[in-house]
C-alpha positions in Angstrom: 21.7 8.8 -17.6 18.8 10.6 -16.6 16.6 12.7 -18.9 15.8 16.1 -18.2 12.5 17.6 -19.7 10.7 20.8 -19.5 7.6 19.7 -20.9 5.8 23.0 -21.4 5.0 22.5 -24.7 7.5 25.8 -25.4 10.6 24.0 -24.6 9.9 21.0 -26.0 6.8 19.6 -28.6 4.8 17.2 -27.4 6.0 14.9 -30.0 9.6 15.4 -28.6 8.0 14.5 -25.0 6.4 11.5 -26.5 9.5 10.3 -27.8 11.7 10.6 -24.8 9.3 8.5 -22.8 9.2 6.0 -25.5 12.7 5.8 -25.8 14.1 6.0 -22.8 11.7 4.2 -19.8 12.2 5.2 -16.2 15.0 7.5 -17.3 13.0 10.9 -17.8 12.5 13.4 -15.1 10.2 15.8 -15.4 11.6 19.3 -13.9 9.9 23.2 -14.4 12.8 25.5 -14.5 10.3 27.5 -13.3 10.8 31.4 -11.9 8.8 33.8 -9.6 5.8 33.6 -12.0 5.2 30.1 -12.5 1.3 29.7 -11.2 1.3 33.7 -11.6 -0.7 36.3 -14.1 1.5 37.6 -17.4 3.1 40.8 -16.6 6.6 41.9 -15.6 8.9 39.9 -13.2 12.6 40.1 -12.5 15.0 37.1 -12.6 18.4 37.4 -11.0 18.2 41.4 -12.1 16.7 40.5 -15.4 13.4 42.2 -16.8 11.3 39.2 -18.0 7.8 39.6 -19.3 5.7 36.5 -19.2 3.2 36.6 -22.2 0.4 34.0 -22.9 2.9 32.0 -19.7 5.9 32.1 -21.5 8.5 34.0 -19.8 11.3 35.9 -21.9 13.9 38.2 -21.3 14.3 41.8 -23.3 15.9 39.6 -25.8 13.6 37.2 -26.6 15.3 34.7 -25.4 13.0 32.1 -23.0 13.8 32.8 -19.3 13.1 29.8 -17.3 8.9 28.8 -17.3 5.9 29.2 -15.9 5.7 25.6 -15.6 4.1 23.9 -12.7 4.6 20.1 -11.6 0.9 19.2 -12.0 0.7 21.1 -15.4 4.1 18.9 -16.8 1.8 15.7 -15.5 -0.9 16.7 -17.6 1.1 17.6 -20.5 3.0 14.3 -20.2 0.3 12.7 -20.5 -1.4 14.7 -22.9 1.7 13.7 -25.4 1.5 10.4 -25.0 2.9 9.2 -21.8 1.1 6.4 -19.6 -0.1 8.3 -16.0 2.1 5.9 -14.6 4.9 6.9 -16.3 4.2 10.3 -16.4 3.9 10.0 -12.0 7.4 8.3 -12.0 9.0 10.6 -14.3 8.2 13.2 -10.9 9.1 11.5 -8.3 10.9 8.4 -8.5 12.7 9.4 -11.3 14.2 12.1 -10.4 14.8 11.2 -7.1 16.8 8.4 -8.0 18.9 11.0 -10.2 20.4 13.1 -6.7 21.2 10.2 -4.9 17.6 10.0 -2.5 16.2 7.4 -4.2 16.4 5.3 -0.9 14.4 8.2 0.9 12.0 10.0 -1.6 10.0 9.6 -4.7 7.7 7.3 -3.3 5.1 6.6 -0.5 6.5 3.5 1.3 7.2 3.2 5.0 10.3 4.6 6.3 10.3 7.1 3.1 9.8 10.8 3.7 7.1 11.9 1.7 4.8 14.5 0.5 1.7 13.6 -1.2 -0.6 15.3 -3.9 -4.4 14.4 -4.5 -5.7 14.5 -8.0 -9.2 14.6 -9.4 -9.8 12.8 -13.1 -8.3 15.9 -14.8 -5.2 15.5 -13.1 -5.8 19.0 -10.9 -4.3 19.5 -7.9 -7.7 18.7 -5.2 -5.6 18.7 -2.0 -1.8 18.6 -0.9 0.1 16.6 2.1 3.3 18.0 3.0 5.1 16.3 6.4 2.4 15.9 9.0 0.2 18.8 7.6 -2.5 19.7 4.8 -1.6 22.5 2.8 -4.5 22.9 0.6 
């Protein structure tokens, strides 16, 4: 069984994040649910027809009911790590991990030979310095 967490610090506490890492090793994939204005200013955005208003990055519908997230991959690293988890853990829990989960674990998730792959450079803050994608830079 693979894990599932949003870890925005809306959906789920870091003690909750914490806890799943602990608990269940290599089983957690981290995953953003994110919409049109993840990476984007607060303000008003549309999901499937929906009016949802981000506010302080969390997105909601007329409701009040939370409407995806704002979340980006490198910001549920930081906060995986912020609650707890090892880097190490935290970096499989994005790639291997869920990769694993639909069935490509024999193809992506990591950077061996013969695996297609994408790759993301890092400074100490865990910021996103520069992006590989395929053959290309894309930052």
């Amino acid at each position: 069984m693979t894990l599932e967490a949003i870890v925005d610090d809306i959906h789920l506490h870091p003690h909750v994040t914490k806890l799943l890492f602990d608990e269940a090793p290599g089983r957690v994939a981290l995953i953003t649910d994110s919409m049109a204005a993840a990476g984007s200013v607060d303000g008003e955005y549309s999901l499937g027809g929906l009016h949802v208003t981000v506010l302080d990055g969390v997105a909601r519908v007329d409701s009040g009911s939370i409407a995806g997230s704002t979340l980006t991959q490198d910001a549920a690293l930081r906060n995986a790590v912020a609650a707890g988890a090892t880097l190490s853990e935290a970096v499989r829990a994005l790639t291997e991990t869920p990769a694993a989960a639909v069935g490509f674990g024999e193809e992506l998730g990591a950077l061996r030979p013969g695996m297609l792959g994408d790759a993301v450079l890092l400074n100490a803050d865990l910021q996103v310095v520069r992006v590989w994608t395929g053959a290309r830079t894309a930052r």
